[in-house]
C-alpha positions as CSV (number, residue, x, y, z in Angstrom):
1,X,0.0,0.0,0.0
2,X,1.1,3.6,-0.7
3,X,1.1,5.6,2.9
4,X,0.6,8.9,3.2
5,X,1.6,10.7,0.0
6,X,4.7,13.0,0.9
7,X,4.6,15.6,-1.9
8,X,1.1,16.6,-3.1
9,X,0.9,18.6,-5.9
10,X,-3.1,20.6,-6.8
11,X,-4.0,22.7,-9.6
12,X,-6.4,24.9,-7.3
13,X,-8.8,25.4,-10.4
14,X,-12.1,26.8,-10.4
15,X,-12.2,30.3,-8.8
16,X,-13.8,32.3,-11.4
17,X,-16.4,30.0,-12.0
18,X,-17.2,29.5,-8.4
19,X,-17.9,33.6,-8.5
20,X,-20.1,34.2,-11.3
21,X,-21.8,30.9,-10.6
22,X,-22.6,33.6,-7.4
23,X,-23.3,37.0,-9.3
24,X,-19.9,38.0,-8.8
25,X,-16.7,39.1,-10.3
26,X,-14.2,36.9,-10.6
27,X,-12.0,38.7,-8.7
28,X,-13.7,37.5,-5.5
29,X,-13.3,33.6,-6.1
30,X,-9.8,34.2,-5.9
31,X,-10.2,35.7,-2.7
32,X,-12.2,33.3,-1.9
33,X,-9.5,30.5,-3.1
34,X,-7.0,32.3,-1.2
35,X,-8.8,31.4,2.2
36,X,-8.8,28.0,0.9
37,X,-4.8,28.0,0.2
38,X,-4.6,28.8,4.3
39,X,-6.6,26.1,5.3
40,X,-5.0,23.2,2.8
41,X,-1.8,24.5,3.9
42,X,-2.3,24.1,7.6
43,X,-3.9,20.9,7.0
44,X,-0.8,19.3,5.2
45,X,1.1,21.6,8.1
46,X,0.1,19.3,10.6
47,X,-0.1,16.1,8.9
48,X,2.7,13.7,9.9
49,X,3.8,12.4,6.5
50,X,3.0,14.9,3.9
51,X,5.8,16.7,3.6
52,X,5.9,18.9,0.6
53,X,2.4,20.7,-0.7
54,X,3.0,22.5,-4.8
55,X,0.2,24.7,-5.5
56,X,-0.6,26.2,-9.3
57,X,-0.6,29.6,-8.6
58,X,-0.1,31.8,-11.9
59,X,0.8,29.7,-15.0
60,X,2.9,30.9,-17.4
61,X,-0.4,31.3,-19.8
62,X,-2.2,33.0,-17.3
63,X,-0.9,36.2,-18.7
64,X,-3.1,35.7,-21.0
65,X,-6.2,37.0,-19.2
66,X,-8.0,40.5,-18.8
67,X,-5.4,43.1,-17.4
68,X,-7.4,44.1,-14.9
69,X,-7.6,40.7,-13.2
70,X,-3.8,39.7,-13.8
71,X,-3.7,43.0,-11.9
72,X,-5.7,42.2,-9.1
73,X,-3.6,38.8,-8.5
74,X,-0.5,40.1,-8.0
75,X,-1.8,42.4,-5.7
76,X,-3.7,39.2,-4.3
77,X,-0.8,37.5,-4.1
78,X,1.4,40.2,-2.5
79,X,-0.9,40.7,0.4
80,X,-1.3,37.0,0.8
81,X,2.2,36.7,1.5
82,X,2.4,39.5,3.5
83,X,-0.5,38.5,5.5
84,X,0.6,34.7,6.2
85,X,4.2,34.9,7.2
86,X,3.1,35.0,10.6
87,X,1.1,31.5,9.9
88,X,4.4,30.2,7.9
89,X,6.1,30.9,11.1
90,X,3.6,29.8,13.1
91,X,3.0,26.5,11.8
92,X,7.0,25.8,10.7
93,X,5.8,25.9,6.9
94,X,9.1,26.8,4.4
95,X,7.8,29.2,1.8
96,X,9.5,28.8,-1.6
97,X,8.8,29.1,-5.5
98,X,9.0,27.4,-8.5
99,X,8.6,29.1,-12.1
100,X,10.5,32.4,-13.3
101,X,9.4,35.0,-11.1
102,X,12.0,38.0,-13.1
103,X,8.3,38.9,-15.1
104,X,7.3,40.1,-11.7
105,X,7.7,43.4,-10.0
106,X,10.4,44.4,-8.6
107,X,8.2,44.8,-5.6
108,X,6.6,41.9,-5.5
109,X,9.5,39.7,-6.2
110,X,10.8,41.7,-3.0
111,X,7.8,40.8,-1.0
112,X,8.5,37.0,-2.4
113,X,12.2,37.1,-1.0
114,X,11.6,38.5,2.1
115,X,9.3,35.8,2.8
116,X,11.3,32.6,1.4
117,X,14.1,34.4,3.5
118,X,12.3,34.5,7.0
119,X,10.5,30.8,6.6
120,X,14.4,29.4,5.6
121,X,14.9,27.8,8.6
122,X,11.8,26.7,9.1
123,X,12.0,22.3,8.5
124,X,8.5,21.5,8.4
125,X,6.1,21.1,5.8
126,X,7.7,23.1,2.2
127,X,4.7,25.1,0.6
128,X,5.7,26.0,-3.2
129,X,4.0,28.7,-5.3
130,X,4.3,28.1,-9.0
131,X,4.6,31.5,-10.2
132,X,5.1,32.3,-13.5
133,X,5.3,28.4,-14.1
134,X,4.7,26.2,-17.0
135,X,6.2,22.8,-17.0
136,X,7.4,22.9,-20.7
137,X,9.3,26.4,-20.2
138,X,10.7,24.2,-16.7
139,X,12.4,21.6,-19.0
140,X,13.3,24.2,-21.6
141,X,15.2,25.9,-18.8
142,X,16.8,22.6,-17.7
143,X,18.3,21.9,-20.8
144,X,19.0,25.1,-22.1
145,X,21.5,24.2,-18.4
146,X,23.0,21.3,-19.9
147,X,23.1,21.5,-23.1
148,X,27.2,22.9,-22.5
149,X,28.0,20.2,-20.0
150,X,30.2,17.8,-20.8
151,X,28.4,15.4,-18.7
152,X,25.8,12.7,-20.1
153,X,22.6,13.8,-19.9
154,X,20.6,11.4,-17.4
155,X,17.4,11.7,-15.2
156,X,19.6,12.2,-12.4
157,X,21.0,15.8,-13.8
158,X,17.8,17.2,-15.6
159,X,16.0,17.0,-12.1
160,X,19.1,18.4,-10.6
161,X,18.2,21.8,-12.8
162,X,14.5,21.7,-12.8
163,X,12.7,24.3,-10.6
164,X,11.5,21.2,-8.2
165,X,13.3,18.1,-8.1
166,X,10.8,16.0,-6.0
167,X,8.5,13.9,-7.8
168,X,4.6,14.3,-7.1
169,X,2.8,11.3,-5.1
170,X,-0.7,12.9,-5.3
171,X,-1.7,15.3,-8.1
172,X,-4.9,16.5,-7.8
173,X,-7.1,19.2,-10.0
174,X,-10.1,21.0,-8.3
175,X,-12.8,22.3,-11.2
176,X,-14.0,19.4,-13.2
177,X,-11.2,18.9,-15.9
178,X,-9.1,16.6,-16.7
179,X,-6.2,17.7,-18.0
180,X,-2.3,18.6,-16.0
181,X,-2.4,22.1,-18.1
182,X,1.2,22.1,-17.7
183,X,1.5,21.3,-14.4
184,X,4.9,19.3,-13.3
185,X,4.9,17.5,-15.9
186,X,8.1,15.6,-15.7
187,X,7.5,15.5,-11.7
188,X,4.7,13.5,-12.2
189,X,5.6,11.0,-14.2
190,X,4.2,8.2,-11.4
191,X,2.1,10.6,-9.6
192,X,-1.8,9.6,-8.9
193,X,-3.9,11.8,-10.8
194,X,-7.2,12.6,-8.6
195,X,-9.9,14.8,-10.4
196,X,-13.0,16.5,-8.8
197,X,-16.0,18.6,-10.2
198,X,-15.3,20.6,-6.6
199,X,-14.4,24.4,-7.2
200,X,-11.4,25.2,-5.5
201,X,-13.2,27.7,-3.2
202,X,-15.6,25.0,-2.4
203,X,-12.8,22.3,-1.7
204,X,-12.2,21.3,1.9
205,X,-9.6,19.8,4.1
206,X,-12.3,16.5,4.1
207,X,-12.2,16.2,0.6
208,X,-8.2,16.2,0.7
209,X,-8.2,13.4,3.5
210,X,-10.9,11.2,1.7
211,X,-8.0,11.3,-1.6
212,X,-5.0,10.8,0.7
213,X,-7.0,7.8,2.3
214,X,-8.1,6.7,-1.0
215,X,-4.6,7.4,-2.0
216,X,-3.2,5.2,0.8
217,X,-4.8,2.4,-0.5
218,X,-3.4,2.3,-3.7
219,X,-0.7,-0.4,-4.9
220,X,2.0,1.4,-6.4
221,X,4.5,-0.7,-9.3
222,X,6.1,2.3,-10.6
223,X,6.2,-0.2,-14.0
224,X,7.4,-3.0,-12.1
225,X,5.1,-6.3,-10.5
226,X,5.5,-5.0,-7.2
């Protein structure tokens, strides 16, 4: 049986829906979705086994959408930082990122140090933001790496320069499709893929432990009979 997965991975889908199914602008389901972050996080916080939670913040396609609202995340996602170092420190959580966060502002990318900075020695769970993120550009990066090395090119060294090196045990996608979008693709080459029609702001810390049980249950082979 599989245990406890130790490095979830979630594309938190769903938050723009989840607001204009209320009459809303979307802006508020990702306020909304922001609350839900805290709660996920502190969940995996105090588990005993998970031990790394990857969330899909702001894809590298997200720039994509209205102005306005790519806007209002990174001033979402400014103040969330701000606002939960306390709980980082709190609950021994290690902030980092994964993706290329140079698009950024200079004042937000600030804000982003500051707080990877003061959660360093912090050696419980790891929460990771992928900001700016797509997995393709990720592997693009990597090799771009190696491609002068006069090293072999193995698993082993394209992990070593991808923005996370630790494989995904449980992927899981919030909104009703069924697709990775991009998502840590290499990472989870082995992962279980668990999809729900939930809307991330709707999605609860019961939900998550009904997968991870569900999870636990699972024979893994990783290719092999065993």
């Amino acid at each position: 049986m599989s245990g406890t997965p130790k490095h979830v991975a979630i594309v938190m889908d769903g938050n723009g829906r989840w607001a204009e199914l209320k009459g809303q602008k979307r802006v508020k389901g990702h306020e909304a979705g922001a609350e839900v972050v805290k709660e996920i996080t502190t969940y995996c916080s105090n588990s005993q086994d998970v031990q790394r939670l990857t969330l899909y913040a702001f894809s590298t396609e997200n720039w994509k959408r209205p102005r306005l609202e790519v806007e209002f995340l990174m001033k979402l996602l400014d103040t969330y930082l701000k606002n939960e170092l306390p709980s980082y420190l709190e609950n021994n959580v290690r902030f980092e990122t994964i993706g290329d966060i140079k698009a950024f502002s200079k004042t937000l990318q600030k804000t982003i140090a500051t707080v990877r900075e003061k959660t360093a020695h912090c050696d419980g769970l790891v929460q990771s933001l992928a900001l700016n993120y797509g997995g393709r550009d990720e592997m693009i990066r990597a090799i771009n790496a190696l491609k002068n090395s006069d090293s072999d090119i193995t698993v082993e060294t394209i992990s070593d320069k991808l923005d996370c090196a630790h494989d995904v045990d449980l992927f899981i996608r919030t909104g009703g499709d069924h697709r990775l979008s991009n998502f840590l693709l290499w990472q989870s080459a082995y992962a279980e893929l668990f999809f729900t029609d939930t809307l991330w702001p709707d999605f609860t810390t019961k939900e998550l432990e009904k997968m991870i049980d569900k999870f636990a249950k699972i024979e893994r082979r990783f290719g092999g009979l065993k």
